[in-house]
C-alpha positions in Angstrom: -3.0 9.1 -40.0 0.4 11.1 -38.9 3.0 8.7 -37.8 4.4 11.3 -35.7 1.1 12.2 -33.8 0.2 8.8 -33.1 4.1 8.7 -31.5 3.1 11.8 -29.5 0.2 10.3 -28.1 0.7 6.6 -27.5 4.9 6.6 -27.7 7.2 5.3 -29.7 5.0 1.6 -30.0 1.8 3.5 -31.7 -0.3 1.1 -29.8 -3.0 1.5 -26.9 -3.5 -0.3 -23.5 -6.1 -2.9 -23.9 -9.9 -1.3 -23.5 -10.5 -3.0 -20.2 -7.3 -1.0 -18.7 -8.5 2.3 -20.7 -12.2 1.9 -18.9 -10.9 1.3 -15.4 -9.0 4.7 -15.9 -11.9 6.5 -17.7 -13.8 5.1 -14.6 -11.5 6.6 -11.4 -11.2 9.5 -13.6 -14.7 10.5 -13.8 -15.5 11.0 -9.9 -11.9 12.6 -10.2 -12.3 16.4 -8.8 -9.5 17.1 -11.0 -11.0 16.7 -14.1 -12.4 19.5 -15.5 -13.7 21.4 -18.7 -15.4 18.5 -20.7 -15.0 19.1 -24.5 -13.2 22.7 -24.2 -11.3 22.0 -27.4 -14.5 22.1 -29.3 -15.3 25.5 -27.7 -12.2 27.0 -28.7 -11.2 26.6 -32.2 -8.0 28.2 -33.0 -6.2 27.9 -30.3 -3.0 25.6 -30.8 -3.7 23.2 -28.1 -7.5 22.8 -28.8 -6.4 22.0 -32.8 -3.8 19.4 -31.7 -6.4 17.7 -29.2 -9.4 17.7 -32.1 -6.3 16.0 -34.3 -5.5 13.6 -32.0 -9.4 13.0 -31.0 -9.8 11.9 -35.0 -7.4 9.5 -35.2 -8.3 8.3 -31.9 -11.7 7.9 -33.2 -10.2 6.3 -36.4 -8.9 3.3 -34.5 -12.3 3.1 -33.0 -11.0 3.8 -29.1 -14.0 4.2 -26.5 -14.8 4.3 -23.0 -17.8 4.3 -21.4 -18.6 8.0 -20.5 -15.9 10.1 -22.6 -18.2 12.7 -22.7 -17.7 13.6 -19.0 -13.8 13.2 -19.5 -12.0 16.2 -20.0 -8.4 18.1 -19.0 -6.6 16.4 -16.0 -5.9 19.7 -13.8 -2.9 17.8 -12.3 -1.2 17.5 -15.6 -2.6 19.4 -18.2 -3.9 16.4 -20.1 -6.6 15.2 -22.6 -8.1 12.4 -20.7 -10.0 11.2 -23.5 -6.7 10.5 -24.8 -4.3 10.0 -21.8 -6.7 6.7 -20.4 -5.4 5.1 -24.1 -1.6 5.7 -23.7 0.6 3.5 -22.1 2.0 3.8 -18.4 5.9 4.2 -19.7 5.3 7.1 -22.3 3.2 9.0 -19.8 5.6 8.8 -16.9 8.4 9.6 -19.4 7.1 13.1 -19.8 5.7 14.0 -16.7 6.5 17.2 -15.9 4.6 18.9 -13.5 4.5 20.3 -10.1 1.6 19.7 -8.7 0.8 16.0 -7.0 -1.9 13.4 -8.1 -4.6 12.6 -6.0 -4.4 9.7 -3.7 -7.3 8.0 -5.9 -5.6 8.5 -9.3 -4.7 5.5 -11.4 -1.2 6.8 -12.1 -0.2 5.8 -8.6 -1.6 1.9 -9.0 0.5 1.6 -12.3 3.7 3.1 -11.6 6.7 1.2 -11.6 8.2 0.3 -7.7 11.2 1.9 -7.4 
């Protein structure tokens, strides 16, 4: 397993959210209308992205992560993110390299867990 994947995925603590957190994501994710293109990266083999999402997707299975309905999950049109991978990471890492324009819906479970300011 690369060390320095598993940092670009989960941060600098390597570790997941607990399952029960990762589900209830999966879950407001899946009636999301923002989440589109189910399993792309397995459609598209050489491009960069789709390599470094079927990398990741390994060693995510290798620490045996699931949610109920991954299948369904797919890129985050807000963000640009792997949702099978992005309900596992923790709330600090993915707010530290947010970096898009475009605003989450009112549903999305990014809003429930950020930090009051």
């Amino acid at each position: 397993m690369s060390v320095s994947a598993l940092t670009d995925w989960l941060g600098s603590g390597g570790r997941p959210i607990p399952a029960a957190l990762a589900q209830h994501r999966a879950d407001v994710c899946l009636i999301c209308v923002e989440n589109k293109e189910p399993l792309w990266w397995e459609r598209v083999i050489k491009h960069p992205v789709a390599v470094t999402i079927r990398k990741t997707l390994a060693i995510k299975a290798s620490m045996d992560l699931k949610v109920n309905g991954e299948i369904e999950l797919g890129i985050c049109r807000v963000c640009g993110c792997c949702i099978p991978l992005k309900v596992h990471t923790p709330i600090e890492h993915i707010l530290a390299h947010e970096s898009h324009a475009k605003p989450y819906p009112d549903n999305c479970w990014i809003h429930n867990e950020r930090p009051a300011k």
